[in-house]
N, C-alpha and C positions, 0 to 999 in steps of 0.2 A: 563265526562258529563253523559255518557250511568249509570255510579253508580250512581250519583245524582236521577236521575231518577227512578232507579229501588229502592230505598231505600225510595224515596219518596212518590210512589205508592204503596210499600209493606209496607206500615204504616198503609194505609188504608185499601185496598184492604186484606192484610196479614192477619194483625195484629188488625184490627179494632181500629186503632186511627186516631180521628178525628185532619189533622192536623190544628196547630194553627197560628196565625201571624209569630211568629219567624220560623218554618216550611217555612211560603212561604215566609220570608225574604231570608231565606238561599236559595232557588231553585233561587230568582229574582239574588241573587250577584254569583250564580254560574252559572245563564247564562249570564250575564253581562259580568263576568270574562274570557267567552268563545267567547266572542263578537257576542253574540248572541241574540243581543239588541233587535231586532223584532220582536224576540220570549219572549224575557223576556217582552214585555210591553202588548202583547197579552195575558201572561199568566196570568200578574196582571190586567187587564181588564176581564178575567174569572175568577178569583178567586173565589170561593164561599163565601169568608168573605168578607167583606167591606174591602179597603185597607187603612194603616194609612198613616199617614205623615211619617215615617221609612222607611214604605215600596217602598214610592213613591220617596225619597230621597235618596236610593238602588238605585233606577232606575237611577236617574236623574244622578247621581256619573258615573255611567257606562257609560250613556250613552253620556256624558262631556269626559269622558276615551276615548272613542272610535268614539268622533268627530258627532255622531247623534243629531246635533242641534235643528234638529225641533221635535224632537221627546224629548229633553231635554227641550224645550217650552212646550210642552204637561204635561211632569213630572211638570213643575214649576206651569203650570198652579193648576194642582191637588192638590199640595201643599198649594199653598196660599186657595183654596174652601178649604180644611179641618184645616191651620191654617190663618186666615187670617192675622195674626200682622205677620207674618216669614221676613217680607221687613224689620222689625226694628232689625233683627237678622245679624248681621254683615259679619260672615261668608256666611250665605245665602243670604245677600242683595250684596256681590262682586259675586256671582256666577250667580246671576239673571244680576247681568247687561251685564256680557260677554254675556250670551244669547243674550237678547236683543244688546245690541253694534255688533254683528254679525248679524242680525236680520234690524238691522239698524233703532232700535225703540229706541233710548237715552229718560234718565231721564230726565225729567227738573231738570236743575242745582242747582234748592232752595233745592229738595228731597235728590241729591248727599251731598252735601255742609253741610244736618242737620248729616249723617252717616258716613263724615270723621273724 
């Protein structure tokens, strides 16, 4: 983790590169990876760039990995504000509803019932 870190900061600070999206994708899935979920979601809330729907989808993965439910509602929330259609996306429309089914927010059955 302590590498990640120093490699990341000597990009900038070193080496004068300004890092990019996939830059801070790779630091969110290598703290995700360390279960270091509430450090990774603080970091993407500082990020200097805007963060995309990848970025936030890193997160959400992790933090589904490592049982951080409400903090995996946060991710889903972010997701949908930067794509709003993602509910018609199959894979992400079963991940969204574990959230919520834990959550104890169910879909109405008509929204289930169009995406099986």
């Amino acid at each position: 983790m302590e590498d990640g870190w120093q490699v990341f900061e000597s990009m900038r600070d070193e080496f004068g590169i300004k890092p990019m999206l996939e830059h801070y994708g790779c630091m969110v899935d290598l703290l995700g990876r360390a279960e270091l979920i509430l450090e990774a979601f603080d970091f993407v809330e500082e990020m200097s760039l805007k963060p995309n729907s990848i970025i936030w989808r890193t997160l959400l993965g992790a933090c589904l990995n490592h049982n951080h439910l409400a903090l995996a509602e946060k991710a889903r929330e972010r997701i949908i504000e930067l794509d709003p259609h993602v509910n018609h996306k199959p894979k992400l429309f079963s991940v969204f509803h574990i959230i919520k089914s834990h959550f104890n927010l169910w879909l109405p059955i008509n929204i289930c019932r169009c995406h099986v």
